[in-house]
C-alpha positions in Angstrom: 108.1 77.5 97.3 111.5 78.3 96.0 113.6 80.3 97.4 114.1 83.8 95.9 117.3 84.1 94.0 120.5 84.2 95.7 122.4 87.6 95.1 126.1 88.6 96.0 125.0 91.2 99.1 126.0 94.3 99.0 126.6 97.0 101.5 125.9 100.4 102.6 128.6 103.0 103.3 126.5 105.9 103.6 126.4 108.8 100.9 127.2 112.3 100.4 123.6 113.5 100.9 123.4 111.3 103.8 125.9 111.4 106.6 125.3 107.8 108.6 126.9 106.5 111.8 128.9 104.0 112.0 126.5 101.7 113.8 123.1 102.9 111.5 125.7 101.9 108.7 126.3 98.5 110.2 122.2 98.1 110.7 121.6 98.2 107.5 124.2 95.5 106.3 123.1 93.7 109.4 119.5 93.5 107.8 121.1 93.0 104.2 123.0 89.7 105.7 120.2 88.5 107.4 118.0 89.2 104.6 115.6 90.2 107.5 113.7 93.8 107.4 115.6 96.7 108.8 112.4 98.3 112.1 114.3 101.9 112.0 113.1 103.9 115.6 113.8 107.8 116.3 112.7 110.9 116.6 110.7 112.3 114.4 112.8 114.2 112.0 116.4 112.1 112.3 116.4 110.7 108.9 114.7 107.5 109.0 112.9 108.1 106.1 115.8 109.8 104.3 117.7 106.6 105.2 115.8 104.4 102.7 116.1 106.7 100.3 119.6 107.3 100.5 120.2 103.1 100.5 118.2 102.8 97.6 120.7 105.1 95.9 123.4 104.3 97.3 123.1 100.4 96.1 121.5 101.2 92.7 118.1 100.0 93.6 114.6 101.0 93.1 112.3 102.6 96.2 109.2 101.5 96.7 107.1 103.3 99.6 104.4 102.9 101.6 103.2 105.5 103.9 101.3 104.1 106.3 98.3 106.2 107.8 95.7 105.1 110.7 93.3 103.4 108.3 95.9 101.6 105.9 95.5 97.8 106.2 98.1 95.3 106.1 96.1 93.7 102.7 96.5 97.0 100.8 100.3 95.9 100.5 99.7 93.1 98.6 96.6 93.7 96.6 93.2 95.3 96.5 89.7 93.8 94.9 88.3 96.7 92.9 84.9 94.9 93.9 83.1 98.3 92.8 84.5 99.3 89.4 83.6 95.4 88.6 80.0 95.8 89.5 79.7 98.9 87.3 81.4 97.1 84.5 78.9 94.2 84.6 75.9 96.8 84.4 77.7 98.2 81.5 77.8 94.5 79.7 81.8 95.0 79.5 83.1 91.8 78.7 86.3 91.9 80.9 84.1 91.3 83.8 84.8 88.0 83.2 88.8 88.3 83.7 88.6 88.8 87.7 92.5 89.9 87.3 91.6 93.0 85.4 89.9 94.2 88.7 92.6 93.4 90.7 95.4 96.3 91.8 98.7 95.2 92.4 100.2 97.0 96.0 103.8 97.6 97.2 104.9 94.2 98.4 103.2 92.7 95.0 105.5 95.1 92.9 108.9 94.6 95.4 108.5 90.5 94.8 108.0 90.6 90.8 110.1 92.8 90.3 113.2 91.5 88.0 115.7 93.5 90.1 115.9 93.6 93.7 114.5 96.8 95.2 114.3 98.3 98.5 110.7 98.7 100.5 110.2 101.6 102.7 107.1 101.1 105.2 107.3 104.1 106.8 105.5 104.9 109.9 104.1 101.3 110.9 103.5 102.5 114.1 99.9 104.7 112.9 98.1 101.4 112.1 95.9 99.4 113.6 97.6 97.0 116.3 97.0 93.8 114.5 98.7 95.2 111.4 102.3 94.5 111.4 101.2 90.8 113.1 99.1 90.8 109.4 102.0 90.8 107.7 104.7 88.6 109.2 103.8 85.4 107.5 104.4 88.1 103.7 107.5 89.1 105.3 108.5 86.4 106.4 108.0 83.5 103.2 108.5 86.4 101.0 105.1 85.3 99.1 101.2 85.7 99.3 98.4 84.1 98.1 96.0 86.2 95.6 92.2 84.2 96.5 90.6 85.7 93.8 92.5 84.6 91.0 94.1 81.5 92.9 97.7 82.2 92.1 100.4 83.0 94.7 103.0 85.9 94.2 106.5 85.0 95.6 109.3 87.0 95.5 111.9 86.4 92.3 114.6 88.3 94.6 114.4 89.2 98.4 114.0 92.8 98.8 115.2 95.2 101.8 112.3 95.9 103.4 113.0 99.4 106.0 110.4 99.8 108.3 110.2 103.0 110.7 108.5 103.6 113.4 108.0 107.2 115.5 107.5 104.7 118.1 103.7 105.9 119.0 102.8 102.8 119.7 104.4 99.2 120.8 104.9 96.6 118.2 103.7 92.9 118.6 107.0 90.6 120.1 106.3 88.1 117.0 106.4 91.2 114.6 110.1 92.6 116.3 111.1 88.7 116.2 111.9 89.1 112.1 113.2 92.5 112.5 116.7 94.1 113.1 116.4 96.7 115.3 118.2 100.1 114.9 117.0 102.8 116.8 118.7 106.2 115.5 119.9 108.6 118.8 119.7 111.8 118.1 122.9 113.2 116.8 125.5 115.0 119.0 127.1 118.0 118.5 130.1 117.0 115.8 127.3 114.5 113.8 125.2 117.8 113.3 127.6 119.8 112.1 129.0 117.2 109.3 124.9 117.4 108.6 125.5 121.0 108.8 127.9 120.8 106.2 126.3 117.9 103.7 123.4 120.8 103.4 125.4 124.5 103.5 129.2 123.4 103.1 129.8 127.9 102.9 127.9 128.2 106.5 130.7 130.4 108.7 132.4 128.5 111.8 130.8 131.3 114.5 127.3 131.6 112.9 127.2 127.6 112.9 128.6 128.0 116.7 126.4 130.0 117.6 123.2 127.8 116.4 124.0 125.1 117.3 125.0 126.8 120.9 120.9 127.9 121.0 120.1 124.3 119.3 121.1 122.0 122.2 120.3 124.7 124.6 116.8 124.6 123.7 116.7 121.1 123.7 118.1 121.0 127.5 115.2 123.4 128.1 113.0 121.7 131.4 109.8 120.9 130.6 109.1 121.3 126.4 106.4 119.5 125.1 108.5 119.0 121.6 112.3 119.1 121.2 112.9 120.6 118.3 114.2 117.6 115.5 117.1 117.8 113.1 115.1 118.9 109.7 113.9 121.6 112.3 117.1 122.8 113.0 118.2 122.5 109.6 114.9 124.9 108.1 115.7 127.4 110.8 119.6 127.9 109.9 118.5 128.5 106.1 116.5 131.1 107.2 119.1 132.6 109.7 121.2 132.6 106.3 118.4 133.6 104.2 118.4 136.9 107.2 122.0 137.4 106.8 122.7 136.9 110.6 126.0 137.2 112.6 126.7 135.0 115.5 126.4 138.2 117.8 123.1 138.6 116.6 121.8 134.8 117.0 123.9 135.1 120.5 122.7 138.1 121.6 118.9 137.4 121.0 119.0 134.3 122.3 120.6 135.7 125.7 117.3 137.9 126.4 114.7 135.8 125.1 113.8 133.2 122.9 115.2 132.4 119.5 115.1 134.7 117.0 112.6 133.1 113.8 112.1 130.3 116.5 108.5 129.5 114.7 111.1 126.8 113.0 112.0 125.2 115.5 109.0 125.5 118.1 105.8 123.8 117.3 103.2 124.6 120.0 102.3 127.7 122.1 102.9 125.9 125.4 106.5 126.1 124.3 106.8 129.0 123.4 105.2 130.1 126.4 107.7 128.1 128.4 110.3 129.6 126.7 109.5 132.9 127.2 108.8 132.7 131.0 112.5 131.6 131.4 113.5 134.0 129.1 112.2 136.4 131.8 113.3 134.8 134.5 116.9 135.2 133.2 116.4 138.8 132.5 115.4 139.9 135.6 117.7 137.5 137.7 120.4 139.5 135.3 118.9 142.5 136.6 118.9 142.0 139.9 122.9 140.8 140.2 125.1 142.9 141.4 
């Protein structure tokens, strides 16, 4: 097989929808040098799948996704046999029944390889498949070309595209499968990432009401015991609507001092935590109470 044709590589410097650190940033070129997919781990809700959008943008190339669910299977990314619609066809006396390519549907990984540009693959969420599915795809991933049975033809790839992979990280991946990867696992961002988030989405949002969030923000994170920390699209839905509400940093502050965040449905996303929540939130008040 040929090698897919060799392009000039270009790099990733983030964007202005997209804030990205310094070491994300040099992931990505990492994967673009090594022409070797980019496995993006984090927390649910950091941006992973943002990220591919974003470099798709930001280096003038066409997104192809692939959301991956618990039944998906490795061959749906390459091709499917529309074994069925054929059948009906040849009842009918159609004539195409005799072209076996008509019945065949091109996936995400068929589309990336003849494509005449080169184009960036998101596989998001590889971790809700079957076990054996990322090993089903490493010899694809890795010679950048397949073999279609049917029709006897093999599809290789006229350019090598960046293939993003993320993973909420629900399940391990096979050693052969991280083996081809770059690795980049996104931490979750600290206080001064957040706010230049903060001000990519709501550049207007005053210096105290932002304070005061993102004081109730980490502190709820720190809580002991929640099931699930509230993620960074969280946070961001629940200070629209504490600017939708009109709220001053007195009133964020001085709710969240006597119990638990006020519109906190955004950010909590279970009963036992809210529970939790408002069991210390009672605590506090009464140890309050009881100081001289």
């Amino acid at each position: 097989m040929e090698n897919p044709t060799p392009q000039i590589t270009p790099s990733f410097e983030g964007t202005e929808r997209y804030v990205a650190t310094d070491d994300l940033k040099l992931a990505v070129n990492a994967a673009l040098v090594l022409q070797r997919p980019l496995l993006i781990k984090g927390e649910p809700g950091t941006g992973k799948t943002m990220l591919a959008e974003e470099v798709a943008r930001a280096l003038g190339r066409k997104l192809l996704q692939w959301h991956i669910k618990s039944s998906t299977k490795a061959q749906q990314g390459l091709y499917e046999y529309d074994a069925v619609s054929r059948l009906r066809d040849s009842q009918l006396g159609d004539p195409k029944v005799a072209d076996i390519s008509q019945y065949i549907v091109p996936g995400v990984l068929w589309q990336a390889f003849v494509s005449d540009e080169p184009v960036v693959v998101l596989i998001d969420e590889i971790d809700k498949a079957d076990i054996e599915f990322p090993n089903d795809l490493l010899r694809e991933l890795d010679q950048m070309a397949f073999h279609v049975y049917e029709t006897r033809q093999t599809i290789a790839a006229k350019h090598r595209p960046l293939v993003i992979i993320t993973s909420n990280n629900e399940k391990e991946l096979p050693d052969a499968f991280l083996r081809r990867c770059f690795f980049h696992f996104i931490r979750f961002p600290d206080r001064e990432t957040l706010k230049s988030i903060v001000d990519v989405h709501f550049p207007n949002v005053s210096a105290d009401v932002l304070r005061a969030a993102l004081d109730t923000f980490y502190a709820l994170r720190e809580a002991p015991g929640l099931k699930k920390k509230p993620s960074t699209s969280e946070f961001l839905d629940w200070l629209r609507l504490l600017l939708a509400q009109d709220l001053s940093a007195n009133e964020i502050d001085a709710h969240n001092a006597t119990s638990i965040p006020i519109l906190a449905g955004a950010l909590l996303k279970n009963e036992q935590d809210t529970q939790l929540l408002e069991r210390l939130a009672t605590m506090m008040r009464n140890t309050t109470r009881r100081a001289p």
